[in-house]
C-alpha positions in Angstrom: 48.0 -94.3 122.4 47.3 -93.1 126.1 43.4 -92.3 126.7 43.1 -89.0 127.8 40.6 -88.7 131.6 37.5 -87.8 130.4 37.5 -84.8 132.8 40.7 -83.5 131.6 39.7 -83.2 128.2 36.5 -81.8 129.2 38.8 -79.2 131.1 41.1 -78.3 127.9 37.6 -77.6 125.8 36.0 -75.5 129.0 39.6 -73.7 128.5 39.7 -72.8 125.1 36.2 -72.1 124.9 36.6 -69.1 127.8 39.6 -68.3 125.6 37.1 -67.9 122.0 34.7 -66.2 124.5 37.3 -63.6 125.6 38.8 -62.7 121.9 35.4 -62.1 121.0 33.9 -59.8 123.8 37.5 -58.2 123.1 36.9 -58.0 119.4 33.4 -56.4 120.0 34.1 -54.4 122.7 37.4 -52.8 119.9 34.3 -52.2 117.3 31.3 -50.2 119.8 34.5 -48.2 120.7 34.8 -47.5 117.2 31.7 -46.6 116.3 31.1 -44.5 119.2 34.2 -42.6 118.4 32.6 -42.1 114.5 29.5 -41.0 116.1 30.9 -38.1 118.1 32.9 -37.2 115.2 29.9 -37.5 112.6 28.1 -36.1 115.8 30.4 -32.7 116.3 30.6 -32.2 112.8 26.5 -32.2 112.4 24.8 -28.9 112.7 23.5 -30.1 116.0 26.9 -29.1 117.6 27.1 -25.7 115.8 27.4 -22.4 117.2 23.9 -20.6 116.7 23.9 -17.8 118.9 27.2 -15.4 120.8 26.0 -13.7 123.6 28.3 -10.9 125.7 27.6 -10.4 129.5 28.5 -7.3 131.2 29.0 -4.8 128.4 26.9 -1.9 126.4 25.2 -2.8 122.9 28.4 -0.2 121.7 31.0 -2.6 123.3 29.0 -5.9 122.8 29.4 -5.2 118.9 33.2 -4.7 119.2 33.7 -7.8 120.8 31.8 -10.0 119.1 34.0 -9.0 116.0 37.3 -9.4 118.3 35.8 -13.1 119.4 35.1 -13.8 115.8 33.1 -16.7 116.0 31.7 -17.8 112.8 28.4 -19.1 112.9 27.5 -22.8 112.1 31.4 -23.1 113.7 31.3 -27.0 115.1 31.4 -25.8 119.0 34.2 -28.4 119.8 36.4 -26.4 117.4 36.0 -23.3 119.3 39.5 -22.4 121.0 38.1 -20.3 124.1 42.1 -19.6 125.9 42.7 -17.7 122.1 39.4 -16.0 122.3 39.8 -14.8 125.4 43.4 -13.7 125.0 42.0 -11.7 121.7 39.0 -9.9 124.0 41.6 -9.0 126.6 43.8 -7.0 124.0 40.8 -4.3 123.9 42.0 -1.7 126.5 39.0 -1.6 128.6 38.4 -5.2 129.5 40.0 -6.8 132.3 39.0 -10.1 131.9 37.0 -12.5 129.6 35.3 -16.1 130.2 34.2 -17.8 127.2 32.0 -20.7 127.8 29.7 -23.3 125.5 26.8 -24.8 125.4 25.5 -27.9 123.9 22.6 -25.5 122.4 24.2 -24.0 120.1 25.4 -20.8 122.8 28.5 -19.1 123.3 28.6 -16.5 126.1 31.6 -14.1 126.6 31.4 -13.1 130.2 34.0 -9.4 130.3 34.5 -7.8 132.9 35.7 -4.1 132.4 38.5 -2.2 133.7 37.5 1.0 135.7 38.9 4.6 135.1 41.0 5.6 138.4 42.4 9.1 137.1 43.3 11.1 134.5 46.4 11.7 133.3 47.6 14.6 131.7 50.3 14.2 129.4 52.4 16.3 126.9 49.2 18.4 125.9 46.7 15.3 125.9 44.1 13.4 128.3 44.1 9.6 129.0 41.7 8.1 131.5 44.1 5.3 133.4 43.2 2.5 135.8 44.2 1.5 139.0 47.1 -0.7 137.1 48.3 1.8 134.6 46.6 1.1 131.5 45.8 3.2 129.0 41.9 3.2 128.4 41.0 6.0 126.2 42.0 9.1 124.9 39.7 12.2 126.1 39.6 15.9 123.9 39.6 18.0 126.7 39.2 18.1 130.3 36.0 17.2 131.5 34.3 20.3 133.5 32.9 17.9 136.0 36.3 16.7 137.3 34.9 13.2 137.6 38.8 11.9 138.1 41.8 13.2 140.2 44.4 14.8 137.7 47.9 13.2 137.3 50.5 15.0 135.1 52.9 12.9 133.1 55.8 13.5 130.5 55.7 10.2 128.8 56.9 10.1 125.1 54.3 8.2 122.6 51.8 7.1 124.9 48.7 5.7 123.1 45.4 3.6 124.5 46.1 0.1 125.7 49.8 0.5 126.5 50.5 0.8 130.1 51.8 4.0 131.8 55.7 3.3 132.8 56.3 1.5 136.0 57.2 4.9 138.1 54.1 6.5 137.4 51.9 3.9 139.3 52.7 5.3 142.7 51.0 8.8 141.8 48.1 6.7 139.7 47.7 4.9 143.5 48.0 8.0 145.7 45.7 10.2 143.4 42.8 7.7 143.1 43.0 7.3 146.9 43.2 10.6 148.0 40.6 11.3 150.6 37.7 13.8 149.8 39.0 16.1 152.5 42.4 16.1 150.8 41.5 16.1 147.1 39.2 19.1 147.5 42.4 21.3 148.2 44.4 19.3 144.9 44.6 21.0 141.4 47.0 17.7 140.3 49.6 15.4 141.1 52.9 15.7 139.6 55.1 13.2 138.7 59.0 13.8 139.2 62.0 12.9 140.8 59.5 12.9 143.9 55.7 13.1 144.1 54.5 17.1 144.3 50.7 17.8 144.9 50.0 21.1 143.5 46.9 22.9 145.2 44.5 24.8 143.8 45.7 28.6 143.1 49.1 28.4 144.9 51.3 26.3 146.7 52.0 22.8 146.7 52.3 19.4 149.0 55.9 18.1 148.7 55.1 14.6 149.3 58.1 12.8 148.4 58.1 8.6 148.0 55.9 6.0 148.7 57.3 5.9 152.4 54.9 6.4 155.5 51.7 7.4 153.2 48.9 7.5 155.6 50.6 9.7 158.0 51.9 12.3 155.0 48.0 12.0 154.4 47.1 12.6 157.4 50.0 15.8 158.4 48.9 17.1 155.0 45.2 17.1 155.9 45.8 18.1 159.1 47.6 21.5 158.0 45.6 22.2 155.3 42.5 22.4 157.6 44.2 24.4 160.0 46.4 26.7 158.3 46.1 29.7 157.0 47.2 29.2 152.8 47.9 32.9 152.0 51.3 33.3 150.3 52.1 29.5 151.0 54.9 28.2 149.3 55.1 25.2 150.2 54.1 22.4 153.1 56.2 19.7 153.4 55.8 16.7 154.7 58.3 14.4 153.2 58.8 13.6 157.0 55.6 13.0 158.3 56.2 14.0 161.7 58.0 17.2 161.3 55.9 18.9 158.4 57.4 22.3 157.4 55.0 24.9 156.5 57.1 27.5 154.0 56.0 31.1 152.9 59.1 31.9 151.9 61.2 31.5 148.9 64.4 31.6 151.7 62.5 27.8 153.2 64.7 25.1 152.9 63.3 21.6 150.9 64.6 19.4 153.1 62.9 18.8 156.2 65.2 16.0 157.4 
């Protein structure tokens, strides 16, 4: 039998040694990650994670209550199991919020931030009144026509319309032009009328034939520009589908194309 160096064999033990050593920091290090993981759980489970209080920002008491119902957030709910993307989606769904940001807090708090969707004009529409926004949606259904005129007036024909749907797609050029009408303009306009091509019908006779979307601030600024000038009496119409050859008509002989 071959003696083994003493060195060597000291070597081998050092070896195997580092080995054990290694196994078991492995070994412990596997069981503190296991019972840090049962912690959180037995943590997030505990009342200390639950939701105590939902708070709203940037609504009324009358809305707050609606939306809190919407969120529906039951209290004592572990805050981890709170799915804020399906919240949100849920508070967006009432017609006058634009946007909602749910958030948490390790206290206990929820807080839904909205942020709410502003009336641009109101529509008139087979015999009914809907205040719409800026991008056509539908936010609430009005008995009557306000006597303050708050709004610029649009007239629709849409079939079935009903709050939170969105106007269709061709009406969001008159929605646009109406809510952006200069004060110097509007003053003059009874309503905008939706059609084949946009007509702005003045108050006791005559209208604005306004056409498309083409060239608006200069339409604008010919129609201004005759209205403030002009004497009105017995006007027809005042063209200015071409901007810079308006047509002033008091006669039911005018032609409607000023190309």
């Amino acid at each position: 039998m071959v003696d083994i160096d003493p060195r060597i064999q000291e070597r081998r033990i050092e070896i195997i040694r580092a080995k054990g050593k290694k196994r078991l920091r492995m070994l412990l290090l596997v069981v503190l990650l296991g019972l840090l993981s049962l912690a959180a759980v037995l943590i997030s489970k505990s009342s200390l994670l639950d939701v105590d209080e939902v708070v709203v920002v940037g609504v009324d008491s009358g809305l707050e209550d609606l939306i809190v119902t919407v969120a529906n957030i039951p209290k004592s709910k572990p805050l981890l199991e709170i799915d804020t993307r399906a919240i949100s989606t849920r508070i967006k769904k009432i017609p006058s919020v634009e946007s909602a940001k749910v958030s948490r807090s390790f206290g206990g708090k929820v807080t839904i931030s909205v942020t709410l969707r502003k009336p641009s004009v109101l529509l008139s529409n087979l015999g009914q009144w809907f205040l719409i926004d800026l991008d056509g949606r539908v936010l609430e259904r009005v008995s009557e026509l306000p006597s303050n005129r708050q709004y610029p007036i649009v007239e629709g024909n849409f079939a079935n319309l009903k709050v939170g749907e969105w106007v269709p797609e061709q009406a969001l050029f008159a929605i646009e032009l109406a809510a952006n009408l200069p004060s110097v303009l509007l003053a003059d306009i009874s309503f905008v009328s939706l059609g084949d091509e946009i007509e702005l019908m003045l108050f006791g006779e005559g209208k604005i034939l306004f056409g498309d979307n083409e060239a608006l601030e200069s339409k604008i600024l010919a129609a201004s520009t005759i209205l403030d000038q002009v004497d009105l009496a017995e006007l027809i119409h005042i063209d200015v589908r071409t901007p810079d050859k308006p047509v002033l008509c008091r006669s039911v002989e005018c032609s409607y194309d000023s190309y």
